[in-house]
C-alpha positions as CSV (number, residue, x, y, z in Angstrom):
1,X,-164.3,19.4,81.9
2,X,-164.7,18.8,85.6
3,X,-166.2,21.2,88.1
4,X,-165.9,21.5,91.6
5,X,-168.1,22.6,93.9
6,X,-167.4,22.9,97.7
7,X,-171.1,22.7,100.4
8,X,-170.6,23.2,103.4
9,X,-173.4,22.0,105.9
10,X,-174.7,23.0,109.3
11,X,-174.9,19.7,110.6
12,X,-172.7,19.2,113.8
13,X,-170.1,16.3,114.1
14,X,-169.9,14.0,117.5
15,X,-166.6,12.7,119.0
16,X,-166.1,9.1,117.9
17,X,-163.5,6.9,116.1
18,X,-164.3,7.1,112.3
19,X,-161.7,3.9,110.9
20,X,-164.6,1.8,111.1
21,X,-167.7,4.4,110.6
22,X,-169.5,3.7,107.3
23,X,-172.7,5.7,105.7
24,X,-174.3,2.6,104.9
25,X,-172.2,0.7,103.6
26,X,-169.9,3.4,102.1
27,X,-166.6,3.0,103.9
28,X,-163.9,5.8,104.7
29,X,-161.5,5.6,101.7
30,X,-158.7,7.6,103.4
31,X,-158.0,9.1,106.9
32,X,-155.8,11.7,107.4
33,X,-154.3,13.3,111.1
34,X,-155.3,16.6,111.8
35,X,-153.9,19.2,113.5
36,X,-152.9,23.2,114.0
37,X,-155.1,25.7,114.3
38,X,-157.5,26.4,117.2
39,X,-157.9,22.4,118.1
40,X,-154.6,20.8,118.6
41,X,-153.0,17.5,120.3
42,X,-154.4,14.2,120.7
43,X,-158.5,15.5,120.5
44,X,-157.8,17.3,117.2
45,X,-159.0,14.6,115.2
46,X,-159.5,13.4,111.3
47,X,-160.1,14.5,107.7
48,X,-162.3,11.7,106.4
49,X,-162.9,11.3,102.5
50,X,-165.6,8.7,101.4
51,X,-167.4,8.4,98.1
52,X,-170.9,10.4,97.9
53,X,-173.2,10.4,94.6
54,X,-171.9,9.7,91.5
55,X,-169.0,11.8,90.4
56,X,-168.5,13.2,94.4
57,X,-166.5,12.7,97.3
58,X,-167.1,13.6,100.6
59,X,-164.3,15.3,102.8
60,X,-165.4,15.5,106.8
61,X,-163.5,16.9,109.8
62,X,-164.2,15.5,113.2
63,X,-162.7,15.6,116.7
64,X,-161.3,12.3,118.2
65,X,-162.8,11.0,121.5
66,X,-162.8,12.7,124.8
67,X,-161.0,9.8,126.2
68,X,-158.1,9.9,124.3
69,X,-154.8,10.1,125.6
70,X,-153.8,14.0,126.7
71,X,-157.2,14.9,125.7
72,X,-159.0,18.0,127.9
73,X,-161.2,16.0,130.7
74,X,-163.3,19.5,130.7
75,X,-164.0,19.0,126.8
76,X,-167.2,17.0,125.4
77,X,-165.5,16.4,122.9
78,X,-167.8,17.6,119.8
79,X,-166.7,20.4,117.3
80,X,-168.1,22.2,114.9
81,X,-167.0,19.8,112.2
82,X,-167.3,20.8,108.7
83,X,-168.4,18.4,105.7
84,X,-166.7,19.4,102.2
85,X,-168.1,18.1,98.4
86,X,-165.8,17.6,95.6
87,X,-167.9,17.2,92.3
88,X,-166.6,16.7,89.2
89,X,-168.1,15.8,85.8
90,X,-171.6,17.1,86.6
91,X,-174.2,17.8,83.6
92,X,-175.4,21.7,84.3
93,X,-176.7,23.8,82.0
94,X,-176.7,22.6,78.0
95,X,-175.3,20.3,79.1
96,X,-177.8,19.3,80.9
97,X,-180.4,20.8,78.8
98,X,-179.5,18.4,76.1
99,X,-179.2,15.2,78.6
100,X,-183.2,15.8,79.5
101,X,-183.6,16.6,75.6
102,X,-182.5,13.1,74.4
103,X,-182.7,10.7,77.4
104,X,-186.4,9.4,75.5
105,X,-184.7,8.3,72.4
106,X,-182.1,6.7,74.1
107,X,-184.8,5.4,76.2
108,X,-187.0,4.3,73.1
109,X,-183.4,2.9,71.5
110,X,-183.2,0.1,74.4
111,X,-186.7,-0.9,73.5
112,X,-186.6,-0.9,69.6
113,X,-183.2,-3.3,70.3
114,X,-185.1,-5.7,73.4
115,X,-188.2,-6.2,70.2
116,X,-185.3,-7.2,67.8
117,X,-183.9,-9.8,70.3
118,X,-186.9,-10.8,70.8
119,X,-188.3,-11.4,67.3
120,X,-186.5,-13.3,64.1
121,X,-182.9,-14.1,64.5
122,X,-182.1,-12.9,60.7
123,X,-183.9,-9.9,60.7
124,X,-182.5,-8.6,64.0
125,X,-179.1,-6.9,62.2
126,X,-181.2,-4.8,60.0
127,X,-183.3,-4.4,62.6
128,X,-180.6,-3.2,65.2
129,X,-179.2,-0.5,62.1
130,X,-182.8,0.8,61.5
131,X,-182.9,1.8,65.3
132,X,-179.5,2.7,65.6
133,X,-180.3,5.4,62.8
134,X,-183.4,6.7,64.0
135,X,-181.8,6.9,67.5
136,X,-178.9,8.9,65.6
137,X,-181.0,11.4,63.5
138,X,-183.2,12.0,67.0
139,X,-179.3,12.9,69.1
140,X,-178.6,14.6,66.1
141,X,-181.5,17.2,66.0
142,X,-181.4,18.2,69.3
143,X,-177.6,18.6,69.1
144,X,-177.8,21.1,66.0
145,X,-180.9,22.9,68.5
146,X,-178.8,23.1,71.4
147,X,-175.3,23.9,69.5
148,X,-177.1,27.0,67.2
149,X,-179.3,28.3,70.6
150,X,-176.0,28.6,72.3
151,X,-174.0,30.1,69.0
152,X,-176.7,32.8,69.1
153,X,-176.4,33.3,72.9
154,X,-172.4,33.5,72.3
155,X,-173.0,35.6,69.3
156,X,-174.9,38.2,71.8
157,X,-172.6,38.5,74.7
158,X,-169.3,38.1,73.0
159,X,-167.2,39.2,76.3
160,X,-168.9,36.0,77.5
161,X,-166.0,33.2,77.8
162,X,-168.2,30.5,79.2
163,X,-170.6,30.8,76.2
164,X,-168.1,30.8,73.7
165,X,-166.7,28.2,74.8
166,X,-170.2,25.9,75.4
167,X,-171.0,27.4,71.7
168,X,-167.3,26.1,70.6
169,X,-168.2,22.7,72.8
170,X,-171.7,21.8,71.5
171,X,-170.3,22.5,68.1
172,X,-168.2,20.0,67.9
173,X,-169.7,17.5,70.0
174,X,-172.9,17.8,66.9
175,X,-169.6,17.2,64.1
176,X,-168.3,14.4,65.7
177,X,-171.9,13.1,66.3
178,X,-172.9,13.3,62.7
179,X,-169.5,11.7,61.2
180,X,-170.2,8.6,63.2
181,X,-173.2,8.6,62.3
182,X,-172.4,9.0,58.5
183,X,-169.8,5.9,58.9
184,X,-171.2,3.6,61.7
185,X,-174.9,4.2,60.8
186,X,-176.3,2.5,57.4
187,X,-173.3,4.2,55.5
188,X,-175.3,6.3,52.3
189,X,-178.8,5.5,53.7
190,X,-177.9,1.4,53.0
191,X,-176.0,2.3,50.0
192,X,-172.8,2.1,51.3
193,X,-171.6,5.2,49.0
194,X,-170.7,8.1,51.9
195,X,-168.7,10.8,49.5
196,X,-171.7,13.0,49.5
197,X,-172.7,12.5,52.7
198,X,-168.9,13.7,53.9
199,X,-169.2,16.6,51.9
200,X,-172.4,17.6,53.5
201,X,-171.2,16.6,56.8
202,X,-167.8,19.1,56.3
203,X,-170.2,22.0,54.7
204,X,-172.2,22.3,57.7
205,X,-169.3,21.5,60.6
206,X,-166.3,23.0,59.2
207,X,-166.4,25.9,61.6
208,X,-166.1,23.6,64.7
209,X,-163.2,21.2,63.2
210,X,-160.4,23.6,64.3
211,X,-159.2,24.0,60.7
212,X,-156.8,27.1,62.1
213,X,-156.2,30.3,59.5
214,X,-155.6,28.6,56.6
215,X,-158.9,26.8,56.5
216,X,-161.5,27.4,54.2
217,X,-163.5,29.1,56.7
218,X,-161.2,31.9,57.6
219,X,-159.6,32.2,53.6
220,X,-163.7,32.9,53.1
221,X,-164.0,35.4,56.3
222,X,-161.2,37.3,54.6
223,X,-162.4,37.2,51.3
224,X,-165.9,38.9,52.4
225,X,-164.2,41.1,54.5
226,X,-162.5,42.5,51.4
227,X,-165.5,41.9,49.6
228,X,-167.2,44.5,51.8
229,X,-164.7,46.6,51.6
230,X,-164.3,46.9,47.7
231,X,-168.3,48.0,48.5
232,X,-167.1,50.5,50.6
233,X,-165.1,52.1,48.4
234,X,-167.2,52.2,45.5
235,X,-169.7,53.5,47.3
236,X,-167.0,56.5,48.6
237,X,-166.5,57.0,45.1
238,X,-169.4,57.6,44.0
239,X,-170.5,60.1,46.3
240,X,-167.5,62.2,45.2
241,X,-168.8,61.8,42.1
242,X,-164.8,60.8,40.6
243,X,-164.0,58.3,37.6
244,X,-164.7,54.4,38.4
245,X,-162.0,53.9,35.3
246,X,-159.8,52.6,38.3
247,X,-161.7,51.3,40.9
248,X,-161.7,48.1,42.8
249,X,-164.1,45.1,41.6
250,X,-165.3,42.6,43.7
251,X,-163.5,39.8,41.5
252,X,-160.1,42.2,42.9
253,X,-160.7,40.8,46.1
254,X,-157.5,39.3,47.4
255,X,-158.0,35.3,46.7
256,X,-161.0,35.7,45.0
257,X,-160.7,32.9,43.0
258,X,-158.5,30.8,45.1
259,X,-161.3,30.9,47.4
260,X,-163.9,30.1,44.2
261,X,-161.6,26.9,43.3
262,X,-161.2,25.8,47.2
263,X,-165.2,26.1,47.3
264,X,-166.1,24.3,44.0
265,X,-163.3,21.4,45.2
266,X,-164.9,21.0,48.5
267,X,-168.9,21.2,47.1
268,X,-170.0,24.1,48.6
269,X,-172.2,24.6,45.7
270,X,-174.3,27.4,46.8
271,X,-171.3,29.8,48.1
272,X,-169.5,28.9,45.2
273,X,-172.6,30.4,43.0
274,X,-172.8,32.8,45.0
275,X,-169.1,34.0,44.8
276,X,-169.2,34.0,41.0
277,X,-172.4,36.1,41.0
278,X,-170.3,38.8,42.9
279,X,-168.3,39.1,39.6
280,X,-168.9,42.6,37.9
281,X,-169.4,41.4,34.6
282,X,-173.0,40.5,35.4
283,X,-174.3,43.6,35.9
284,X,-172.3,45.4,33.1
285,X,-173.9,42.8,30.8
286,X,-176.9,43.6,31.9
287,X,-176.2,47.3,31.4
288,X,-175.0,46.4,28.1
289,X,-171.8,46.4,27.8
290,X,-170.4,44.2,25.2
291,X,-167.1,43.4,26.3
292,X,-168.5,41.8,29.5
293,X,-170.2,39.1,27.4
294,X,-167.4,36.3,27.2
295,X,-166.9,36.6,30.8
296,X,-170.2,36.2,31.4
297,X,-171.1,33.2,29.0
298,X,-167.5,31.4,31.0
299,X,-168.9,31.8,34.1
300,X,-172.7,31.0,33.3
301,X,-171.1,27.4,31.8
302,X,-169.2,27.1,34.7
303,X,-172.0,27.9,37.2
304,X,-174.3,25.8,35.1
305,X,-172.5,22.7,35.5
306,X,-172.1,23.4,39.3
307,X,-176.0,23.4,39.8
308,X,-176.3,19.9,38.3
309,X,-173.5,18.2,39.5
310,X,-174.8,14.8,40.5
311,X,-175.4,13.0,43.9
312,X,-176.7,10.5,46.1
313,X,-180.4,11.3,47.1
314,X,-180.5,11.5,51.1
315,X,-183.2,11.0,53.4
316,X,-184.5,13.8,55.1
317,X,-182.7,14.3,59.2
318,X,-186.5,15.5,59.7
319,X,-188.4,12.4,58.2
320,X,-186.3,10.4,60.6
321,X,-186.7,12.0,63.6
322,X,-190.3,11.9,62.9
323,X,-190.2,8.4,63.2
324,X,-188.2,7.5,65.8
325,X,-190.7,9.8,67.9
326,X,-193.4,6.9,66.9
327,X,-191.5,5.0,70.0
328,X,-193.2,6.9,72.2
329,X,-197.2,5.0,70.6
330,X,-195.7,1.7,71.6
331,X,-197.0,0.4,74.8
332,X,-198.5,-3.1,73.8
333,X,-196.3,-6.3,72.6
334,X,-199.1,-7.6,70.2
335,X,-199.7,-4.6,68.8
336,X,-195.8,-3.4,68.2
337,X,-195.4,-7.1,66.5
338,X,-198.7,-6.3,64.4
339,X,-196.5,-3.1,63.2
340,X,-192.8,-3.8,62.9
341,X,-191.9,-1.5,60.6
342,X,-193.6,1.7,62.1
343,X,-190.9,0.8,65.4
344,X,-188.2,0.2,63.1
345,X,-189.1,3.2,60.9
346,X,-191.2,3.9,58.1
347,X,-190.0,4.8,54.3
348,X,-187.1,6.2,55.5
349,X,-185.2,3.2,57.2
350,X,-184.8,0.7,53.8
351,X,-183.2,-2.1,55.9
352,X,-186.0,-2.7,58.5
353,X,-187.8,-4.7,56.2
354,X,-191.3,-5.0,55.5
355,X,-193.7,-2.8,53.2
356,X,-193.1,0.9,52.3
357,X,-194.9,3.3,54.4
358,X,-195.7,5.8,51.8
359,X,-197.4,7.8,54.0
360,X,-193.9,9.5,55.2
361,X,-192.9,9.9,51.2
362,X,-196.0,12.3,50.8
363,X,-195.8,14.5,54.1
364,X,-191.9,15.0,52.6
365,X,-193.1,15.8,48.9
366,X,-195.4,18.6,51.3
367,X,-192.5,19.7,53.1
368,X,-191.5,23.6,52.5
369,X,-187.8,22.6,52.1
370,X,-188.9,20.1,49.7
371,X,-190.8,22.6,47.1
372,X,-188.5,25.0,47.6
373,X,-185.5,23.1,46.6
374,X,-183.8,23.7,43.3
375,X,-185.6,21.9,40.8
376,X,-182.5,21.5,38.0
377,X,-180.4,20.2,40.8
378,X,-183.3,17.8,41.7
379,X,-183.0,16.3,38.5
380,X,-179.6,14.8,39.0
381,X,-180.1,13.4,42.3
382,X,-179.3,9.6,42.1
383,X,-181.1,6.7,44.2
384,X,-178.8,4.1,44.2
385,X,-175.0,3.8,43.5
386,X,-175.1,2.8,40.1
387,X,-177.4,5.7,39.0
388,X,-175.0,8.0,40.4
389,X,-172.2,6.2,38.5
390,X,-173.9,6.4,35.5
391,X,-174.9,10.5,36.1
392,X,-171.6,11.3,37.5
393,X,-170.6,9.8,34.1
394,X,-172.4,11.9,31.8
395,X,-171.9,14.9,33.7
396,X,-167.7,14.3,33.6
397,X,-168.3,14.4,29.7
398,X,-170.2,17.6,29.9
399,X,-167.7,19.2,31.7
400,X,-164.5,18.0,29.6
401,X,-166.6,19.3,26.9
402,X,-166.4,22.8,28.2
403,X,-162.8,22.8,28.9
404,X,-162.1,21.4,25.5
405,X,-163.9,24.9,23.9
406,X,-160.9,26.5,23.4
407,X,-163.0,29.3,21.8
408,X,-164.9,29.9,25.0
409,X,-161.5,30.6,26.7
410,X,-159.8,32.1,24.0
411,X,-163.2,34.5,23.8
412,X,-162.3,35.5,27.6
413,X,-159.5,39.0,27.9
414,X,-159.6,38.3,31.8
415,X,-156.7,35.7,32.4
416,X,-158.0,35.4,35.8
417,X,-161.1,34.9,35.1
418,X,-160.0,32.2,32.5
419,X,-157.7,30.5,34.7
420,X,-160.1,30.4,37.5
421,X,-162.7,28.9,35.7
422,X,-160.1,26.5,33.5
423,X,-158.7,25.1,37.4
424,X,-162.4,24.8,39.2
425,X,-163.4,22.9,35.7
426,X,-160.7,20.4,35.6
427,X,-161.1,19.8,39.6
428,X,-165.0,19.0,38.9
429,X,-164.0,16.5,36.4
430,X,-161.8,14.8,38.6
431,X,-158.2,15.3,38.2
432,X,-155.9,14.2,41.0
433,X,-153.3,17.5,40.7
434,X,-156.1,19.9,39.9
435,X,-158.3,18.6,43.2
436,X,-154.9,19.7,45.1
437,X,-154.6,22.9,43.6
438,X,-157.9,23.9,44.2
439,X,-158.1,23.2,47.5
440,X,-154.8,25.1,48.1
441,X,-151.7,24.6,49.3
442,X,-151.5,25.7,52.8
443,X,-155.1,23.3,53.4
444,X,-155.2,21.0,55.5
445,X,-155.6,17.2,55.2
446,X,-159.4,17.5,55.7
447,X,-160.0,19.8,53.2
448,X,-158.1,17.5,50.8
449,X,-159.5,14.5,52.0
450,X,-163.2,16.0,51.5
451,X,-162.5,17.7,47.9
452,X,-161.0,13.8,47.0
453,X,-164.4,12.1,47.6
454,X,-166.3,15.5,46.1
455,X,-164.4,15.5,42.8
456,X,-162.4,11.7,42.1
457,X,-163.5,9.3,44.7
458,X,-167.5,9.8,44.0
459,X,-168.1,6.2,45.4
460,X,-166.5,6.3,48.7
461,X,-166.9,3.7,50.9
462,X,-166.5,3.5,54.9
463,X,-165.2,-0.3,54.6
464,X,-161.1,0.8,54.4
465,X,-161.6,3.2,51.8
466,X,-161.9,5.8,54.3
467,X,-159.2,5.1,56.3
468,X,-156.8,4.7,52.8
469,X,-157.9,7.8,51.8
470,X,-157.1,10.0,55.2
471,X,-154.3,8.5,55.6
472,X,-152.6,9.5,52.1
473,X,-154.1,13.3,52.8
474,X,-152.2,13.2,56.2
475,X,-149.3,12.3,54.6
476,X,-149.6,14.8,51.3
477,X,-150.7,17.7,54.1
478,X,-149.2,17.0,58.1
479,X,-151.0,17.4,61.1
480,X,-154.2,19.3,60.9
481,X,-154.4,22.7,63.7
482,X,-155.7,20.4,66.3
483,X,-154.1,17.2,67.3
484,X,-156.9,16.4,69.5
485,X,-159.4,16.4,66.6
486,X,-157.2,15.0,64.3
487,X,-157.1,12.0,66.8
488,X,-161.0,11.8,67.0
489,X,-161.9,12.3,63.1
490,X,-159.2,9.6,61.9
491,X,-160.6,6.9,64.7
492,X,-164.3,7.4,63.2
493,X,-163.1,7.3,59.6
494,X,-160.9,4.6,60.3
495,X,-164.4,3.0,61.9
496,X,-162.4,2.2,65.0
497,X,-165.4,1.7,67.7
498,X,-162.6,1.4,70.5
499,X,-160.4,4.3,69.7
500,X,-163.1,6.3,68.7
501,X,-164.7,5.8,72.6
502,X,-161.0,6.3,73.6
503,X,-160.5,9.5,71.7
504,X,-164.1,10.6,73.1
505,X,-163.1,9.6,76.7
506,X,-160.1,12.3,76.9
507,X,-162.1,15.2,75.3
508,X,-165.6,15.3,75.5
509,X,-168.5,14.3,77.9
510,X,-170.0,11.4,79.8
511,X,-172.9,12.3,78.7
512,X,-171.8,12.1,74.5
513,X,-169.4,8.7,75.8
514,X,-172.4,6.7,76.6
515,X,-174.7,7.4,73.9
516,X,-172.4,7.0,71.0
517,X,-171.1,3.9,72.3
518,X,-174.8,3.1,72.8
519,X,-174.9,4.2,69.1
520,X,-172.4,2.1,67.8
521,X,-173.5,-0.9,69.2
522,X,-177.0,-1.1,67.9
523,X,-175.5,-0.1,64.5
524,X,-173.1,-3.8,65.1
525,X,-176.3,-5.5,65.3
526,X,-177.1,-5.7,68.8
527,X,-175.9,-8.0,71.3
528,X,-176.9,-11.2,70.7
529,X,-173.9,-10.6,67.7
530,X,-171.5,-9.5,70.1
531,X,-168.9,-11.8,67.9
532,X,-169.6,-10.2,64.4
533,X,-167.1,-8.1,62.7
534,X,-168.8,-5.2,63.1
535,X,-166.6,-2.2,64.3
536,X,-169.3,-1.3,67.7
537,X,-169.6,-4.9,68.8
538,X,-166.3,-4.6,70.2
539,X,-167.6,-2.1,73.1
540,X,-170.5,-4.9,73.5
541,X,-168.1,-7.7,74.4
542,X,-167.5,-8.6,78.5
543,X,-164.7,-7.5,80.0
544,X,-162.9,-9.4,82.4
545,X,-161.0,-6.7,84.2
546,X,-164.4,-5.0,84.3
547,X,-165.9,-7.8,86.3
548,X,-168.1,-9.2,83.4
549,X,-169.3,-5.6,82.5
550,X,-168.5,-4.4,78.8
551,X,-166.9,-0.9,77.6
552,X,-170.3,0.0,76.6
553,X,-172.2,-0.4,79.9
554,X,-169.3,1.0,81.6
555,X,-169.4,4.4,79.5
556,X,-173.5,4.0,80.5
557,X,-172.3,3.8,84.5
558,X,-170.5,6.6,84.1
559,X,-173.1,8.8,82.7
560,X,-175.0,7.8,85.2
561,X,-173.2,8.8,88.0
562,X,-172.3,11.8,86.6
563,X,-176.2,12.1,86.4
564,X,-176.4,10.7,89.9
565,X,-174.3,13.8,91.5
566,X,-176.5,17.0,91.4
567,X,-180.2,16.7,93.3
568,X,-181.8,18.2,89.7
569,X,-180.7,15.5,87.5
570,X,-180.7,12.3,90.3
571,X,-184.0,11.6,88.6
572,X,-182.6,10.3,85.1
573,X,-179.6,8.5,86.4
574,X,-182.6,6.3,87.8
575,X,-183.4,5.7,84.4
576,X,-180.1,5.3,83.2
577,X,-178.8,2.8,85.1
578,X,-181.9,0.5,85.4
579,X,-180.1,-0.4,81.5
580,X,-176.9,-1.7,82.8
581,X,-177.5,-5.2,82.8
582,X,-174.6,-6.0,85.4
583,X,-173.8,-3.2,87.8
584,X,-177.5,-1.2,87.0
585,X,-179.2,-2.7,90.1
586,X,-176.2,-2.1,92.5
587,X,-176.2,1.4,91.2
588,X,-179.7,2.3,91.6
589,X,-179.7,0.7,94.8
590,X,-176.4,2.9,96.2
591,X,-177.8,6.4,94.6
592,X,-181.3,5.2,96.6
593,X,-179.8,5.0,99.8
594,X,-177.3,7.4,100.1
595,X,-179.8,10.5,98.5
596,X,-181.4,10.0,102.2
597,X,-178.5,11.3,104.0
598,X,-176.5,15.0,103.7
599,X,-173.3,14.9,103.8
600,X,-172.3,14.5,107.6
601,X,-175.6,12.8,108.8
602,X,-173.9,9.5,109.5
603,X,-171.5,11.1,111.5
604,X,-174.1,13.2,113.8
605,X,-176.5,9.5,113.8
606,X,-173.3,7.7,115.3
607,X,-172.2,9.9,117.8
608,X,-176.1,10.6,119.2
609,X,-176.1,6.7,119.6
C-alpha cells in the first residue's frame, strides 16, 4: 500500500563536500557519483539520500567544490540542485479520515490501562479486558461508518478504481477488526461461548472475506437475479394476457433451495425467511387454493422454528461505544477512583467489577432497535451458557418432532419442496452430514466452519476449539479463494497474537497494525502481566533485537511515523508517540526538529556559512 510522491523545491544548493554534512543530526545514508548531462567531470557532484519524516527519504543533488581537481576556475561552483521526496505508507484520505476518527479512544485506552496499573493488582486483568472491549466496540463503529460511507461512494461512481478498491479495503480491515475482537476480547460478552457471535460476525462480513463464486454471497446474487427475472416474465405474460398453466415460479429459480439450506446452515435467519416467503404457495393459499395448503403448513413449521432458534443474548456495539466515550469526563484522579466502573464501563462490561449501572439497561430497553426487534425471537435469547444449553435443548426436540411427522411430508406433492425443507430441518437439529450438505459442496471452509458452530457446535469456545474446528473444515474443503485471508482468519481463530500481527504486517495498514496489537494487549491484561498466558501478552514482551522495545510499541512507532510524514497529520504522530515508552521521546524529539527545515535547507545553511 505504499505511495510515492516526488516535491521538488526551489531552494538553491551550495558547492560543498556532503560525506560529512548532517541535517541535524540526520546523516547521509548513501552517496552516489554523479555525472552526464549538462554538468560533467570532477564539479558534477552527488546524489545524497538521507532519512526525512517518518515513512520519507530525501534524495538531493549538489555540485562538488570549485576547487576540485579539473574543476572550471570561472565556475562558483553552485547549481540549481534539486531535492527529491520518496514517501511511502502515508495515511490520506479514509485512511486518514478514520486515523483522526479513532485516535481519542486509543487515546482514552492508554489511560483506562495506566488507572488499572495503578489501582488493585487482582482487579487489573478484568480491568485491562473491560477497556480493551470498549476500545474495540469504539474502532469498530467508526470502521463500519467509514467502510459503508465509502461502499456508497464506490456504489455511485462505479468506473471509479480507487474507490472500489478503498470500499474493498475498509471492508475487510472492519472483518478482520471484529473477529479479533470476537476471540481476543471477553469471548461471548465473558461467557466464553463465541458460536453466535461467529455467525453474526460472517452474516455481516461475508462480502469482504473473498469467498470467490461459489460463496454464499454470489450463489444468492444469482439466485435474485433469476428471482427477478421469473418477475419479469410473469409480468410479460400477463400483459399478453396468455395461460400461466406453464409459467415460471419463483421457487423455479435455479438453486432455490440449495441457496434456502446454505442460508438456514449458516443463520442467516432473516434471508432465509425471506426466501421461503418468495414461495408461490403463499399467495395461492391466500387466494384459496386448496392444493397449496400442505406446502404452506411445511414451510410455516419450518419458518416457525427458524424465528425461535435459540442464542446467546449480546450487548449492544452501541451501548458500548457509549461508554467508552465516558473517557472523555475523566480529568481528575480522585474523582475517576470515586467511579471505577463508569471508566471501565457501565452494565455492559460484566468483568469490570463493581455495581450494575442500570442506567445504560433502560436507555437500551428505549432504544428504537430495541422495540422493534422481533418479540418471539426475543423470547429465546439466552443469558448465560447454560440457559442456552438448556434452550438449544428443547428447541432440538421441537425440531426432530417435525421431521418425525411423516404426515406433514407425506401431505406435501412438491418433492422439492419436501426435500428442501426435510435437509434445512435435519441441518438445524444438528447433524454432522446434513450441516455439509446444506452448506454445499463447492463452499468453502468458512462457510463450513460457520454453519458447524450455527447448527452442532452451539458452545464454541475460542480456547483450541476454534482452531480444531478450522482446521478439520480446511482439510474437509482446501484452500479458501484467497490465501492471503485464509492466512489472516486462521491466525485470529487460532488466537495467535504474533502471527496474527504478522499476517496484518504483509496486508493491511500501519495504522490497523498498531491498534490491534494495542488491542490485544489490553485484552492479555496489561503489562504488568506481560508473563501470563494470554495470547496478546506476547506482542507486550521486550525484545532484545529491538533494543528493549516490544512488537507492540514497535507497530505504535511505525504508525507514527507513517503519521509523522505528511504536514496534515504531523499533529497526531505527536500524540502517538509520546505512548512509546522506549523510543517515544527520541521520536517526538526527531519529528520536532527536522519539521523546521524543507528539504534542502541544510544544504543552502552550509554552503552560505
Amino acid at each position: 500500500h505504499a505511495r510515492a510522491a516526488w516535491h521538488v523545491p526551489v531552494a538553491r544548493v551550495g558547492a560543498m563536500e556532503l560525506d560529512d554534512v548532517v541535517d541535524d543530526g540526520a546523516p547521509v545514508i548513501a552517496s552516489l557519483p554523479m555525472g552526464g548531462g549538462a554538468v560533467r567531470g570532477p564539479g558534477a557532484g552527488k546524489l545524497c539520500v538521507r532519512w526525512g519524516l517518518g515513512n520519507e527519504l530525501r534524495i538531493v543533488r549538489a555540485r562538488g567544490p570549485a576547487d576540485a581537481a579539473g574543476a572550471d576556475a570561472d565556475d562558483p561552483g553552485t547549481s540549481q540542485g534539486a531535492a527529491y521526496v520518496v514517501q511511502w505508507g502515508c495515511l490520506t484520505g479514509a485512511s486518514k479520515s478514520l486515523a483522526d476518527a479513532t485516535l481519542a479512544p486509543f487515546e482514552r485506552l492508554r489511560h483506562r490501562l495506566d488507572l488499572a496499573a495503578q489501582g488493585d493488582p487482582s482487579a487489573e486483568p478484568a480491568r485491562c479486558a473491560a477497556a480493551a472491549r470498549l476500545f474495540a466496540a469504539a474502532v469498530s463503529s467508526q470502521l463500519s461508518a467509514h467502510a459503508d460511507a465509502a461502499s456508497e461512494r464506490a456504489a455511485a461512481a462505479p468506473e471509479d478504481a480507487s474507490a472500489a478498491a478503498s470500499a474493498g479495503y475498509l471492508a475487510a480491515s472492519r472483518a478482520a477488526w471484529q473477529l479479533c475482537h470476537t476471540v481476543f476480547v471477553e469471548p461471548g460478552d465473558g461467557t466464553g461461548v463465541v458460536s453466535g457471535a461467529l455467525v453474526d460476525w460472517f452474516r455481516e462480513n461475508a462480502n469482504a472475506l473473498g469467498l470467490g463464486e461459489s460463496g454464499v454471497t454470489e450463489r444468492l446474487r444469482a439466485l435474485l437475479v433469476d428471482i427477478a427475472a421469473v418477475a419479469d416474465e410473469k409480468n410479460d405474460e400477463a400483459m399478453r394476457e396468455s395461460s400461466s398453466e406453464f409459467a415460471r415460479k419463483p421457487e423455479d429459480a435455479a438453486n432455490y433451495w440449495g441457496c434456502f439450506k446454505a442460508l438456514v446452515a449458516l443463520g442467516w435467519t432473516d434471508a432465509a425467511v425471506d426466501l421461503a416467503h418468495l414461495h408461490s404457495c403463499w399467495d395461492e393459499w391466500r387466494m384459496g387454493k386448496a392444493s397449496a395448503k400442505p406446502h404452506a403448513e411445511l414451510l410455516e413449521a419450518v419458518v416457525a422454528l427458524l424465528r425461535c432458534a435459540p442464542r446467546l443474548e449480546r450487548v449492544d456495539e452501541a451501548e458500548l461505544v457509549e461508554e467508552e466515550a465516558f473517557g472523555d469526563d475523566v480529568v481528575d484522579e480522585e474523582e475517576t477512583f470515586g467511579e471505577p466502573m463508569r471508566v471501565f464501563g457501565g452494565r455492559a462490561s460484566r468483568r469490570g467489577g463493581g455495581e450494575r449501572d442500570d442506567s445504560f439497561a433502560a436507555r437500551r430497553r428505549d432504544r428504537a432497535d430495541a422495540r422493534d426487534r422481533d418479540p418471539i425471537a426475543a423470547k429465546f435469547h439466552a443469558t448465560s451458557a447454560p440457559q442456552l444449553a438448556a434452550f438449544r435443548e428443547a428447541w432440538t426436540r421441537q425440531v426432530r418432532r417435525v421431521l418425525d411427522d411423516n404426515a406433514l411430508f407425506d401431505s406435501c406433492p412438491d418433492a422439492d419442496l419436501a426435500e428442501g425443507a426435510r435437509d434445512a430441518l435435519r441441518a438445524m437439529a444438528g447433524e454432522e452430514s446434513a450441516v455439509a450438505r446444506a452448506v454445499g459442496d463447492d463452499a468453502g471452509w468458512l462457510e463450513l466452519f460457520v454453519a458447524e458452530a450455527r447448527c452442532r457446535l452451539h458452545s464454541l469456545r475460542p480456547s483450541g476449539d476454534c482452531a480444531a474446528l478450522a482446521r478439520r473444515c480446511v482439510a474437509a474443503r482446501g484452500a479458501g479463494a484467497s490465501p492471503e485471508m485464509d492466512r489472516l482468519l486462521l491466525a485470529i481463530l487460532e488466537a495467535d497474537a504474533p502471527a496474527v500481527a504478522s499476517a496484518c504486517s504483509k496486508h493491511l495498514d500501519a495504522w490497523f497494525l498498531a491498534n490491534v496489537a494495542e488491542l490485544l494487549v489490553a485484552a492479555a491484561g496489561g503489562e504488568s502481566w506481560a508473563e501470563s498466558a494470554f495470547a496478546g501478552a506476547a506482542l507486550r514482551r521486550p525484545v532484545a533485537t529491538l533494543r528493549g522495545a516490544s512488537q507492540a510499541e514497535l507497530h505504535l512507532v511505525e504508525y507514527g511515523a507513517a503519521l509523522a510524514t505528511r504536514k496534515n497529520t504531523r499533529e497526531s504522530a505527536m500524540r502517538v508517540f509520546p505512548r512509546c515508552h522506549t523510543r517515544g521521546a527520541g521520536a517526538c524529539d526527531a519529528v520536532a526538529r527536522a519539521a523546521a527545515h524543507p528539504p534542502g535547507a541544510a544544504y543552502a545553511r552550509h554552503s552560505l556559512a
